[in-house]
N, CA, C and O atoms as a CHARMM CRD file, in Angstrom:
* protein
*
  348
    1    1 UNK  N     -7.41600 -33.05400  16.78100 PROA 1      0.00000
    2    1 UNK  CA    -7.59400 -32.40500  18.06700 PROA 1      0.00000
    3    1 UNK  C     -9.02800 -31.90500  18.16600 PROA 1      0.00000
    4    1 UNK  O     -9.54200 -30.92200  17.63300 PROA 1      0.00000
    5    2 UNK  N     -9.63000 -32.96400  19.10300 PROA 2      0.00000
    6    2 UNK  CA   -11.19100 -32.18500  19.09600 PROA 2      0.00000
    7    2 UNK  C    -11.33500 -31.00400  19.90200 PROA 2      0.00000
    8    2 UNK  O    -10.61100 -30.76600  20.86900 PROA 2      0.00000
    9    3 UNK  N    -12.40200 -30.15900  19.44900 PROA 3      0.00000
   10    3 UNK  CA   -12.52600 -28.66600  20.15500 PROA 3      0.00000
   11    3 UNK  C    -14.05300 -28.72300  20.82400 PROA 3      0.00000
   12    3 UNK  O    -15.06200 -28.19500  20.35600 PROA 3      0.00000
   13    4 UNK  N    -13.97600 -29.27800  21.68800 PROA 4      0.00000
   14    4 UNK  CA   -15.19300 -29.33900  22.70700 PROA 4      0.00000
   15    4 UNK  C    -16.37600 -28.84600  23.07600 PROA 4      0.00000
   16    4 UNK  O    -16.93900 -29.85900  23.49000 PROA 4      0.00000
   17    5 UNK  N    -17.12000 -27.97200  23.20000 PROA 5      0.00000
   18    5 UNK  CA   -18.22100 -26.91600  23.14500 PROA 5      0.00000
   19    5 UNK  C    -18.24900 -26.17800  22.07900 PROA 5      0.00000
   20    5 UNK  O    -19.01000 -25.21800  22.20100 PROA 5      0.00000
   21    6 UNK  N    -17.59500 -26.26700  20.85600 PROA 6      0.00000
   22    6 UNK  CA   -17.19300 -25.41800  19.90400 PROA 6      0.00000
   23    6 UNK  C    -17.91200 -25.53500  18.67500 PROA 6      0.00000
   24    6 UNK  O    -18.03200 -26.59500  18.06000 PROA 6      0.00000
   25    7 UNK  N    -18.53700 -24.09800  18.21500 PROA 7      0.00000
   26    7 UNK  CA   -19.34300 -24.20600  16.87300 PROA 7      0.00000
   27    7 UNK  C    -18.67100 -24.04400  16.20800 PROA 7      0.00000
   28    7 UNK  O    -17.80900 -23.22100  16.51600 PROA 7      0.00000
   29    8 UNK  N    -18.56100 -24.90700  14.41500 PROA 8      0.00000
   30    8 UNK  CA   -18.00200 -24.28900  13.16100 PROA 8      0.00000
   31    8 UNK  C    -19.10600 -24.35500  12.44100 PROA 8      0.00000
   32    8 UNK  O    -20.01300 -25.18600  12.38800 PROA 8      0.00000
   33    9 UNK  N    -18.86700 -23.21000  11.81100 PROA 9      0.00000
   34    9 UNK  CA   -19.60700 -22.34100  10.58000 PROA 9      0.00000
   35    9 UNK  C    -18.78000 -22.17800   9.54000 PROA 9      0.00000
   36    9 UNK  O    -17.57900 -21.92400   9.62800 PROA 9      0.00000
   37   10 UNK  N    -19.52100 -22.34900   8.36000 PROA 10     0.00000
   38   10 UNK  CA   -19.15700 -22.37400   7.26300 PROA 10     0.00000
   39   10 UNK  C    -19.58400 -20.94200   6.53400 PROA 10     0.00000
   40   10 UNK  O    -20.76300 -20.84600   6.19600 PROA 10     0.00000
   41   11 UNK  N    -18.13800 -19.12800   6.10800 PROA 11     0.00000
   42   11 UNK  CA   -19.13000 -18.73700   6.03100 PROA 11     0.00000
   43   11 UNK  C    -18.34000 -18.07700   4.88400 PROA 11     0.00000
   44   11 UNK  O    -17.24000 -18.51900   4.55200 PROA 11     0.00000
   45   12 UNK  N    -19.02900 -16.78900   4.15400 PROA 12     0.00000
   46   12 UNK  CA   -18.15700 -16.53800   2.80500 PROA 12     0.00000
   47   12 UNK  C    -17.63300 -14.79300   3.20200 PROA 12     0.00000
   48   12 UNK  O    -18.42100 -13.87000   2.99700 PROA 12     0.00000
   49   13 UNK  N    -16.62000 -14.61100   3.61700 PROA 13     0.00000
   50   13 UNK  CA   -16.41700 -12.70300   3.79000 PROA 13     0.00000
   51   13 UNK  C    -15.34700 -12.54300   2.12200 PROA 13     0.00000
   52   13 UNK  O    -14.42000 -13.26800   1.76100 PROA 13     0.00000
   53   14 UNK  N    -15.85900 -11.50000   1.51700 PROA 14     0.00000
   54   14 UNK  CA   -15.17200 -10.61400   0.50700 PROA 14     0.00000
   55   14 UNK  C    -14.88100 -11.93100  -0.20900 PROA 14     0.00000
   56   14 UNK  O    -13.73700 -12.27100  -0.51000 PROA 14     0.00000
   57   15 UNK  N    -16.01900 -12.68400  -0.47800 PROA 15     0.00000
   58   15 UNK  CA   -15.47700 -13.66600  -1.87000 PROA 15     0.00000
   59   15 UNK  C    -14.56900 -14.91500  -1.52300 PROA 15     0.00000
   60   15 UNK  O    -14.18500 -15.68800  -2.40200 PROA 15     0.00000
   61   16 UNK  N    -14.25100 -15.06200  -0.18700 PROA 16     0.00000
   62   16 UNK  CA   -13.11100 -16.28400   0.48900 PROA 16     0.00000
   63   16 UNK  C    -14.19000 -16.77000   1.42300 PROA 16     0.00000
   64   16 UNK  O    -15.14400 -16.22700   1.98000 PROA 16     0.00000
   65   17 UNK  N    -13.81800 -17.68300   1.40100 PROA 17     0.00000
   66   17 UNK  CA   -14.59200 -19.25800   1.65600 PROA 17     0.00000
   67   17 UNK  C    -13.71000 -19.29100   3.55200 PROA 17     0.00000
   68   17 UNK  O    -12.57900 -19.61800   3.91100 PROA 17     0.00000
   69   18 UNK  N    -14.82200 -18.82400   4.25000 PROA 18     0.00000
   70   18 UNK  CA   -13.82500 -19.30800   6.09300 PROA 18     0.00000
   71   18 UNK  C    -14.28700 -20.35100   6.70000 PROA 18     0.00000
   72   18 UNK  O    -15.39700 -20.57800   6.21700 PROA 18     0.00000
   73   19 UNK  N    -14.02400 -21.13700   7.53100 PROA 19     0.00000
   74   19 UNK  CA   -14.64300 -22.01400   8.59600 PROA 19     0.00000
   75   19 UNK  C    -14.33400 -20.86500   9.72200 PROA 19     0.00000
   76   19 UNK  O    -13.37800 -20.12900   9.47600 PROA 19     0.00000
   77   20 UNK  N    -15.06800 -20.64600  10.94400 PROA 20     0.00000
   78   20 UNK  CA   -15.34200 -20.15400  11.87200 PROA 20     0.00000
   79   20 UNK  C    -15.66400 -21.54400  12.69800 PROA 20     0.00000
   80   20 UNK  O    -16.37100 -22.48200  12.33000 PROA 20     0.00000
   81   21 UNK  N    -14.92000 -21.39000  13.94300 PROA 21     0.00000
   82   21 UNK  CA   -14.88800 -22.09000  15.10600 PROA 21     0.00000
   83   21 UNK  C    -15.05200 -21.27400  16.49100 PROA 21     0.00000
   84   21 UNK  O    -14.12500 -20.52800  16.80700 PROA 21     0.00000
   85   22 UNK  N    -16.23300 -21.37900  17.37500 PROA 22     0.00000
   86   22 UNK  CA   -16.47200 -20.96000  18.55400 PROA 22     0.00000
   87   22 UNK  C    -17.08200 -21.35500  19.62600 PROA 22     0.00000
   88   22 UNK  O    -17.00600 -22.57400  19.47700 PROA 22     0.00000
   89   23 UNK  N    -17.68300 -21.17500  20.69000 PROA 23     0.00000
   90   23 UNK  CA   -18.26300 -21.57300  21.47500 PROA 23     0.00000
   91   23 UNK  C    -19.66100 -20.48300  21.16300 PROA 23     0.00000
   92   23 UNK  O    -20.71300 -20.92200  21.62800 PROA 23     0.00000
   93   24 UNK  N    -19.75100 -19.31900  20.53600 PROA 24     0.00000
   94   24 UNK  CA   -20.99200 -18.38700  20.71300 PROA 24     0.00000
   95   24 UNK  C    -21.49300 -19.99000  19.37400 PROA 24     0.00000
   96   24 UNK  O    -20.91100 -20.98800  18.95000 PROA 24     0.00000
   97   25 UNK  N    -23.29700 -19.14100  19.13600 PROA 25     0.00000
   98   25 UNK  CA   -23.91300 -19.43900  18.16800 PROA 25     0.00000
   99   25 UNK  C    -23.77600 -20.01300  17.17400 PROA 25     0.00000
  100   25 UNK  O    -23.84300 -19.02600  16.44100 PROA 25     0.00000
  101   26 UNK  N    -23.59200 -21.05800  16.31200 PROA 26     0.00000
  102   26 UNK  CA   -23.98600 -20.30400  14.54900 PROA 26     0.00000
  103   26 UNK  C    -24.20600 -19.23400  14.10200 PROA 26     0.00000
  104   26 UNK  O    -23.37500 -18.47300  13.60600 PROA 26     0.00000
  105   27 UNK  N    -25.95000 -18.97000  14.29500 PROA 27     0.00000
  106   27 UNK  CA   -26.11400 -17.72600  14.32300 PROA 27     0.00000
  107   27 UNK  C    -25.93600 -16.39900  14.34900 PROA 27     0.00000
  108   27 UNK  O    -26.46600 -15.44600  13.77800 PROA 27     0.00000
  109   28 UNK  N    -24.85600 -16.57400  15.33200 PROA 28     0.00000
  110   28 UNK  CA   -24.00400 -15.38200  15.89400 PROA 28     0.00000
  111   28 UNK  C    -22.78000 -15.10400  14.88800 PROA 28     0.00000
  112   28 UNK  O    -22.64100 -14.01500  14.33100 PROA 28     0.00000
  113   29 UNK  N    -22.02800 -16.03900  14.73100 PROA 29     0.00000
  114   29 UNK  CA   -21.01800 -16.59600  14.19300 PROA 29     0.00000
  115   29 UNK  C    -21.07400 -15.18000  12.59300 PROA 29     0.00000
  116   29 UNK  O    -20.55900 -14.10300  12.29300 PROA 29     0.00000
  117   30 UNK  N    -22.24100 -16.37000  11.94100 PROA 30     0.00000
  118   30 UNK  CA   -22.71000 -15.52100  10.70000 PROA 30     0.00000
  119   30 UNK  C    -23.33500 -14.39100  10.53000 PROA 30     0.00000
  120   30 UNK  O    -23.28200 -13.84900   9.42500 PROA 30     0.00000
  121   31 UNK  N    -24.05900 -13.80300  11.60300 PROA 31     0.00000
  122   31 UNK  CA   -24.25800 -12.45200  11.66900 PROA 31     0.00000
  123   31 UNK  C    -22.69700 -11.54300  12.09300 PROA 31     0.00000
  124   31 UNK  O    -22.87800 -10.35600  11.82200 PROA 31     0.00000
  125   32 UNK  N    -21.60400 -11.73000  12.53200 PROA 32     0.00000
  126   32 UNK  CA   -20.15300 -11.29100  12.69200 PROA 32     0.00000
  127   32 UNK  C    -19.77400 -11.38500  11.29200 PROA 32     0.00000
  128   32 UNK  O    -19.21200 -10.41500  10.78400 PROA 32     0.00000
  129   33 UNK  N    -20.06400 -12.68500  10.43000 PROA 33     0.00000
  130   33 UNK  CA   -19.29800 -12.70700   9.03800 PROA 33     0.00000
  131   33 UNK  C    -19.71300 -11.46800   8.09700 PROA 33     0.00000
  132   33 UNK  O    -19.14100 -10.63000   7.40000 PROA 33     0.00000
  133   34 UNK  N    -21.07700 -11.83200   8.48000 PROA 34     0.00000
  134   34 UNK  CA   -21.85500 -11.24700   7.11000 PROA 34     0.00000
  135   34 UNK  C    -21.46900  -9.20300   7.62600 PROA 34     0.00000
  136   34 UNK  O    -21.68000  -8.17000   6.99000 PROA 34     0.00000
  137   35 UNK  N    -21.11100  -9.34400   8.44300 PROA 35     0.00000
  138   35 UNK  CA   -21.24100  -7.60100   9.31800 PROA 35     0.00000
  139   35 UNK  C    -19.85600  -7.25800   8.48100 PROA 35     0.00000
  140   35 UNK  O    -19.62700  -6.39800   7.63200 PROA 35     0.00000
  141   36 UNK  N    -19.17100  -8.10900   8.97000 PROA 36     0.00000
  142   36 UNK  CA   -17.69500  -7.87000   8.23800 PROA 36     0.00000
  143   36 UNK  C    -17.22400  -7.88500   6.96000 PROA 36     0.00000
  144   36 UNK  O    -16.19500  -7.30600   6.61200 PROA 36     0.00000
  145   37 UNK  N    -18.12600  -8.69600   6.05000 PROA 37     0.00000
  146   37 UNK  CA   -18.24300  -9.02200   5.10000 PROA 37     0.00000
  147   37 UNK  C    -18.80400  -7.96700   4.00300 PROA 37     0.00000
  148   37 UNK  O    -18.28600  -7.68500   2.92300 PROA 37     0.00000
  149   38 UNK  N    -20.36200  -7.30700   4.74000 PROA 38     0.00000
  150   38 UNK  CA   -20.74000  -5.73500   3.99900 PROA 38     0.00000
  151   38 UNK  C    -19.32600  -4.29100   4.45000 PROA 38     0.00000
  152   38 UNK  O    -18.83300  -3.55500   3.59600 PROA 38     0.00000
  153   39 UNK  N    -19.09900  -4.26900   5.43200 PROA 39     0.00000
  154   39 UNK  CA   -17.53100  -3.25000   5.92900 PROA 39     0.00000
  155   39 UNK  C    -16.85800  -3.70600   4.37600 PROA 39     0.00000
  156   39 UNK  O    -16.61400  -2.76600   3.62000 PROA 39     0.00000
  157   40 UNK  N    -16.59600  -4.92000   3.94900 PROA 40     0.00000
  158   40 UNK  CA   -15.33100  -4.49100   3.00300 PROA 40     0.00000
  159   40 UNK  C    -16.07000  -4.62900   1.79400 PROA 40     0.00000
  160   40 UNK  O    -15.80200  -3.82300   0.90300 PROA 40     0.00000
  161   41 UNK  N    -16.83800  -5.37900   1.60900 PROA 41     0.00000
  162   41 UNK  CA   -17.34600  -4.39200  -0.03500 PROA 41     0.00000
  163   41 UNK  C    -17.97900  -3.02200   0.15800 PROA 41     0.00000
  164   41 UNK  O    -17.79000  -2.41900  -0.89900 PROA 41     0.00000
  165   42 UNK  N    -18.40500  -2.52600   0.70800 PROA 42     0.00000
  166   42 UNK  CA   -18.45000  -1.08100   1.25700 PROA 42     0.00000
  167   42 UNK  C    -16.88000  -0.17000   0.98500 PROA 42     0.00000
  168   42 UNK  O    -16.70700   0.67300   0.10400 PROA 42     0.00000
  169   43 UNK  N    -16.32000  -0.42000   1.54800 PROA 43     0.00000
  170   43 UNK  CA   -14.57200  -0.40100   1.23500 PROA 43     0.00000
  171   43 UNK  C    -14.11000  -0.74100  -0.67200 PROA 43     0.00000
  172   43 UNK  O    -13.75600  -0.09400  -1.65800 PROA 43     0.00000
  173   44 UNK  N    -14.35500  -1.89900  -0.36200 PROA 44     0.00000
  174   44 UNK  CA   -14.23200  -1.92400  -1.78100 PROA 44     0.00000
  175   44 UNK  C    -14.92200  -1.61800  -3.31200 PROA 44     0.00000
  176   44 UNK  O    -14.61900  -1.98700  -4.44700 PROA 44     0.00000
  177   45 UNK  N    -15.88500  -0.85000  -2.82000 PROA 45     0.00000
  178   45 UNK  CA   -16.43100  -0.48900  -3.73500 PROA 45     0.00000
  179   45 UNK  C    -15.80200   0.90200  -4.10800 PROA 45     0.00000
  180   45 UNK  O    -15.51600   1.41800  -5.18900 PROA 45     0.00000
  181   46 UNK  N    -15.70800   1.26500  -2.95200 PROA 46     0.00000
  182   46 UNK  CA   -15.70400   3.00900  -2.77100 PROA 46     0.00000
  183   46 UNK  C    -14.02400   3.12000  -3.33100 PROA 46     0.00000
  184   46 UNK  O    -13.60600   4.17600  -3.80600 PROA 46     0.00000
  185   47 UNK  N    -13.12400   1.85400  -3.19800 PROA 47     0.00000
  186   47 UNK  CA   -11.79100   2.15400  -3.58300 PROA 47     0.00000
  187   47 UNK  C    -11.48600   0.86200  -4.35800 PROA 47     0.00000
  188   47 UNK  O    -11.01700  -0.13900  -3.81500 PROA 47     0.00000
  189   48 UNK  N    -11.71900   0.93300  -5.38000 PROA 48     0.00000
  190   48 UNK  CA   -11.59300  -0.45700  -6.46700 PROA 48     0.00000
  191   48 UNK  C    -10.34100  -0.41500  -6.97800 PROA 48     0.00000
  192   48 UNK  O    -10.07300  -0.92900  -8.06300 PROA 48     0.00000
  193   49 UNK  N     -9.64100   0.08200  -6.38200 PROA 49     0.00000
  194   49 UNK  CA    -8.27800  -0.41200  -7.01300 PROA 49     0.00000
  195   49 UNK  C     -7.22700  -0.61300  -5.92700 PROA 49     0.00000
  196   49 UNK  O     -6.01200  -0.55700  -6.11600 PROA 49     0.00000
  197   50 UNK  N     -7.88800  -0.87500  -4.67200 PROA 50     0.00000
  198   50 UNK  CA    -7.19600  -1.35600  -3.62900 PROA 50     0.00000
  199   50 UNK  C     -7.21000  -3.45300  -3.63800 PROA 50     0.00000
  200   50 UNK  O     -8.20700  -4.03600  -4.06500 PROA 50     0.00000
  201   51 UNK  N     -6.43800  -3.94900  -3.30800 PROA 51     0.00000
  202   51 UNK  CA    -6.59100  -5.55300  -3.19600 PROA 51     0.00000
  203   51 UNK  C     -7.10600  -5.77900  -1.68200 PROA 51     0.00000
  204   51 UNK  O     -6.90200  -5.10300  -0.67300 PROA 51     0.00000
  205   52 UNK  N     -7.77000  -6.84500  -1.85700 PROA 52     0.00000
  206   52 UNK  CA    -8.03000  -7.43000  -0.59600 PROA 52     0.00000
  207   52 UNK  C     -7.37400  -7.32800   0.07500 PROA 52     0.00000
  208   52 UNK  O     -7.96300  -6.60200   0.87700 PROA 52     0.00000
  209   53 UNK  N     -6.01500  -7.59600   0.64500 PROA 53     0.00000
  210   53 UNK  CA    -4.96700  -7.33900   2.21600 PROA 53     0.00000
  211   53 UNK  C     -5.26600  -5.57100   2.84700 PROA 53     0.00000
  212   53 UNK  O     -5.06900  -5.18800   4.00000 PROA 53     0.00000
  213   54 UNK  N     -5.92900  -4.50800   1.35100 PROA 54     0.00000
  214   54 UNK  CA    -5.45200  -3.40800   2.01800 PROA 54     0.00000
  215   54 UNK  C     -7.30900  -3.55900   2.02500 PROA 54     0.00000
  216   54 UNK  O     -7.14600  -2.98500   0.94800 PROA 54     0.00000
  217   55 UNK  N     -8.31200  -3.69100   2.12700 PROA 55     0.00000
  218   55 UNK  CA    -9.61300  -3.29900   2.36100 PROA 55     0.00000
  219   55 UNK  C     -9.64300  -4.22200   3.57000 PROA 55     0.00000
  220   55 UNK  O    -10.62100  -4.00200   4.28500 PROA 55     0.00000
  221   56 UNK  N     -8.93800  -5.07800   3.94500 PROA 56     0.00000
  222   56 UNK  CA    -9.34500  -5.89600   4.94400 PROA 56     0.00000
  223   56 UNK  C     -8.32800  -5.36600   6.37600 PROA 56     0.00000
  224   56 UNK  O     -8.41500  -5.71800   7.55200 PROA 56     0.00000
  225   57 UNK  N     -7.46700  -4.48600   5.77500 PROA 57     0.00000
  226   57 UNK  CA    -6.98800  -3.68900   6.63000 PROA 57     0.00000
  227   57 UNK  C     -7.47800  -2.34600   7.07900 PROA 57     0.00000
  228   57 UNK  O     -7.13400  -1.77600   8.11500 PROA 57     0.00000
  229   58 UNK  N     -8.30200  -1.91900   6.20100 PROA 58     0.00000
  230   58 UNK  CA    -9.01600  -0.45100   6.20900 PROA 58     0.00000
  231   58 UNK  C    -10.24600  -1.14500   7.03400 PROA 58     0.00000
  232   58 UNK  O    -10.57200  -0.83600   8.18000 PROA 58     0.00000
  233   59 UNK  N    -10.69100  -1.86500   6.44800 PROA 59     0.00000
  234   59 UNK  CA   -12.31200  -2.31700   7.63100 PROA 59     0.00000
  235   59 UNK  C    -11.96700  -2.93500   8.86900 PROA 59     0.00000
  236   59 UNK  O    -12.85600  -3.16800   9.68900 PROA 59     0.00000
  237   60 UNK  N    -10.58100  -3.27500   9.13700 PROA 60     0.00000
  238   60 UNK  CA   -10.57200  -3.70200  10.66500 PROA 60     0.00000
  239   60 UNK  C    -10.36500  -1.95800  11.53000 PROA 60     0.00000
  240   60 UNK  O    -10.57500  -1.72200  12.72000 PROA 60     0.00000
  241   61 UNK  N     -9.79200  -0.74400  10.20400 PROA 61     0.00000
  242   61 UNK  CA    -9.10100  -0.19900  11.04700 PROA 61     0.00000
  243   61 UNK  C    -10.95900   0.95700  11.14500 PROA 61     0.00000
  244   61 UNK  O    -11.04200   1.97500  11.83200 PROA 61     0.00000
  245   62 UNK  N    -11.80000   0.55600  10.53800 PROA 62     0.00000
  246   62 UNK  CA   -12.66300   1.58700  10.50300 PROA 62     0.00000
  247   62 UNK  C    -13.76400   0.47000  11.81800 PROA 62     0.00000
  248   62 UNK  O    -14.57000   1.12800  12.47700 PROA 62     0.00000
  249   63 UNK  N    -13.73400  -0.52300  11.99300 PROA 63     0.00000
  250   63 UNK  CA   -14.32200  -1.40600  13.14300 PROA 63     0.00000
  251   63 UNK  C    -13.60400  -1.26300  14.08100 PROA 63     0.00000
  252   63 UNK  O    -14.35100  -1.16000  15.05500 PROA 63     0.00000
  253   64 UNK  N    -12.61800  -1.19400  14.38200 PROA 64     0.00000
  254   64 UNK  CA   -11.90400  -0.58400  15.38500 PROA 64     0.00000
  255   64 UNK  C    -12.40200   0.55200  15.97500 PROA 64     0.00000
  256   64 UNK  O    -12.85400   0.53000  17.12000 PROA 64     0.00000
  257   65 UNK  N    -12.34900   1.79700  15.12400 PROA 65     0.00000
  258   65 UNK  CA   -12.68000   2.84900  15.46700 PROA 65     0.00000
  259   65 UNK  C    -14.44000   2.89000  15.91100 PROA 65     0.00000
  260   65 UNK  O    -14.99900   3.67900  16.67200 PROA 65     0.00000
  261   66 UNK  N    -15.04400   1.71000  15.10900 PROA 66     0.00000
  262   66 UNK  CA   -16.35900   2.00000  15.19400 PROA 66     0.00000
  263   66 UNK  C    -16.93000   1.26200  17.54700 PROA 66     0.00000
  264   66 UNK  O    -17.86500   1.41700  18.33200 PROA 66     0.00000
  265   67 UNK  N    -15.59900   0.55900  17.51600 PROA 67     0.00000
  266   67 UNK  CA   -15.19800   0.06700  18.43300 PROA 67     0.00000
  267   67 UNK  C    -15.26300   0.88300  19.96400 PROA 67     0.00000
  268   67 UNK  O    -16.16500   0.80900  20.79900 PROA 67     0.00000
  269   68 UNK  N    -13.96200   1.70000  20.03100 PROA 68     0.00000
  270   68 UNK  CA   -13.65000   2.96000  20.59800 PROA 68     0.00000
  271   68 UNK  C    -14.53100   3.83700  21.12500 PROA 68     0.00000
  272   68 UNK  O    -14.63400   4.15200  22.31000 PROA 68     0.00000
  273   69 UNK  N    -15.56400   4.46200  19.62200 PROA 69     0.00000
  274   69 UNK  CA   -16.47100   5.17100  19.61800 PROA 69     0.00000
  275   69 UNK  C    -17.59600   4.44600  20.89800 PROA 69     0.00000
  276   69 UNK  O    -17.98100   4.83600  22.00000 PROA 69     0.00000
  277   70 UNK  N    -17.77700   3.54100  20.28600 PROA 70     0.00000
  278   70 UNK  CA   -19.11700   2.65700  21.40700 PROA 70     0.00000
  279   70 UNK  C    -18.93800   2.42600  22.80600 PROA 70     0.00000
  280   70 UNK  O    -19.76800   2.37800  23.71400 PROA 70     0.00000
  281   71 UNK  N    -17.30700   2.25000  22.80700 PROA 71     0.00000
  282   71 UNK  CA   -16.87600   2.14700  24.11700 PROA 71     0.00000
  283   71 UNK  C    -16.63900   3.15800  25.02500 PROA 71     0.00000
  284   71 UNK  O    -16.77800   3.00700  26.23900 PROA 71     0.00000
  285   72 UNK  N    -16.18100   4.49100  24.33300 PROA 72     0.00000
  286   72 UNK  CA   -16.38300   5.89700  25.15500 PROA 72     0.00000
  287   72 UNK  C    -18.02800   5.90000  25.09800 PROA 72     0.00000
  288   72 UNK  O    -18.50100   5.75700  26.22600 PROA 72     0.00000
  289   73 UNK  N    -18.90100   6.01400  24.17700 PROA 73     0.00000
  290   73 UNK  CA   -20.34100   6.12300  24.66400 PROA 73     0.00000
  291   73 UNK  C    -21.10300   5.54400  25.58900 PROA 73     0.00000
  292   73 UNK  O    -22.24300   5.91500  25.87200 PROA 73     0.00000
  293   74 UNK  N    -20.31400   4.31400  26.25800 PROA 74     0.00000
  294   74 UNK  CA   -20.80400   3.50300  27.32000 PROA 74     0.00000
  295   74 UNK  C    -20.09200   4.21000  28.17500 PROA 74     0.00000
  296   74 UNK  O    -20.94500   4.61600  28.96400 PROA 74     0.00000
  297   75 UNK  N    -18.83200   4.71000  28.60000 PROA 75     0.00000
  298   75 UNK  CA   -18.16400   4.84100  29.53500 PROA 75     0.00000
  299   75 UNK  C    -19.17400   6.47500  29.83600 PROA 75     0.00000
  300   75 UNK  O    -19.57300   6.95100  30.89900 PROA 75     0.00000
  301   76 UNK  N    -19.28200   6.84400  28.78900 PROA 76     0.00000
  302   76 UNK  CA   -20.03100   8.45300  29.19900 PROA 76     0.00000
  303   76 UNK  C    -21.59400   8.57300  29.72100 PROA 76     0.00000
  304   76 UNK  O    -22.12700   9.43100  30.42400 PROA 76     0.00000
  305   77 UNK  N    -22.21200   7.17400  28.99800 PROA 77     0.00000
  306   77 UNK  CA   -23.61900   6.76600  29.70700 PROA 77     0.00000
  307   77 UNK  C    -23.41500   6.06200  30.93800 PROA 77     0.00000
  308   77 UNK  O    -24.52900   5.67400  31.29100 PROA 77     0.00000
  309   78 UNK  N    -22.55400   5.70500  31.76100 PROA 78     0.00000
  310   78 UNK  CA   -22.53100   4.90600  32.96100 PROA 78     0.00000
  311   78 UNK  C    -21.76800   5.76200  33.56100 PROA 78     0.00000
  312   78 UNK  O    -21.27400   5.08500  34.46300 PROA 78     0.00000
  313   79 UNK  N    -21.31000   6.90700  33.65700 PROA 79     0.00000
  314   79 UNK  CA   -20.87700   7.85700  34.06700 PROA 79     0.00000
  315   79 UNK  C    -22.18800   8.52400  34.48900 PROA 79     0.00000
  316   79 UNK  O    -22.77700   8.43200  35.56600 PROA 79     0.00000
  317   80 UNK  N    -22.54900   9.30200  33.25700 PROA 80     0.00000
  318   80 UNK  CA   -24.04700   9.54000  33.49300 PROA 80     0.00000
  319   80 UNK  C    -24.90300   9.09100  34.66300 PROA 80     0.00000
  320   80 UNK  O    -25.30200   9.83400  35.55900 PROA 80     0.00000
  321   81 UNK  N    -25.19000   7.52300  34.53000 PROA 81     0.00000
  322   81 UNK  CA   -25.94100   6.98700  35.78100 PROA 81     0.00000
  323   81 UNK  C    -25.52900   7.26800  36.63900 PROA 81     0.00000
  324   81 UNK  O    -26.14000   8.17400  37.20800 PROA 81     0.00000
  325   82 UNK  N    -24.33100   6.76900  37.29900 PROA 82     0.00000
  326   82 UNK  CA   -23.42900   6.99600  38.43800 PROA 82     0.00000
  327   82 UNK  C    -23.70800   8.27000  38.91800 PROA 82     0.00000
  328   82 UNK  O    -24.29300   8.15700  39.99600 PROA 82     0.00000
  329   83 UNK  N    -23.49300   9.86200  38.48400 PROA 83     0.00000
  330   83 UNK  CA   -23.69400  10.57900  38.92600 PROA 83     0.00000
  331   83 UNK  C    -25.89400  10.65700  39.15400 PROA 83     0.00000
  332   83 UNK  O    -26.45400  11.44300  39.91800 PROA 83     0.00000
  333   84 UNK  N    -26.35200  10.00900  38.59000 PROA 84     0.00000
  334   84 UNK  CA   -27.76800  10.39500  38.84200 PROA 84     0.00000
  335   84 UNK  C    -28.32000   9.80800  39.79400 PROA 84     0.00000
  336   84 UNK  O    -29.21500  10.25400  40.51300 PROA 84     0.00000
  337   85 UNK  N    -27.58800   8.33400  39.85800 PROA 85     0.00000
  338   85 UNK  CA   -27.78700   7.42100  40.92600 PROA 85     0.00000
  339   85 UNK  C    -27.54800   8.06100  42.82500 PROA 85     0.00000
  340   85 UNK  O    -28.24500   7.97700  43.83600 PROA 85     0.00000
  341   86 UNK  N    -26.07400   8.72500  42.48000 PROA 86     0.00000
  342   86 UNK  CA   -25.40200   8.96100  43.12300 PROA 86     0.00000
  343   86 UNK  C    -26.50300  10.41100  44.38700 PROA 86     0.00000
  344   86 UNK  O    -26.51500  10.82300  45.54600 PROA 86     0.00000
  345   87 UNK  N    -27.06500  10.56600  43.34100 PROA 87     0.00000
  346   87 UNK  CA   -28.27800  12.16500  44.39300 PROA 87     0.00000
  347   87 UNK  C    -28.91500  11.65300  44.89900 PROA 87     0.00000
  348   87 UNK  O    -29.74700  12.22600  45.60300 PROA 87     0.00000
């Protein structure tokens, strides 16, 4: 089944070998791996006696949050404008 406009990347997160398939970049692709990739040895360093399923669950749940955070800070800076715009 061919995938049409679609990049694969070949890339390495926490020691496992992924193919990545998308339409963004390469580039892009592997700057997402490698981002995700420092989150869990970061994780796993700090808790070495956790296995991979639970650091790869702690760094989605701390990207998540890092998520949230960015997304109320936009909603509070375009708020911001709105009212400055708004005088």
């Amino acid at each position: 089944m061919a995938q049409e406009g679609k990049n694969r990347v070949n890339v390495k997160i926490y020691h496992e070998e992924y193919t990545m398939c998308s339409q963004a970049s390469p580039e892009y692709m592997k700057r997402i791996a490698q981002y995700v990739d420092e989150k869990m040895r970061e994780l796993g360093e700090k808790n070495a006696r956790l296995g991979k399923s639970k650091i790869a669950v702690l760094a989605a749940v701390n990207l998540a949050d890092e998520l949230f955070r960015l997304r109320r800070e936009m909603r509070e800076l375009e708020a911001r404008l709105n009212r400055k715009n708004a005088k």
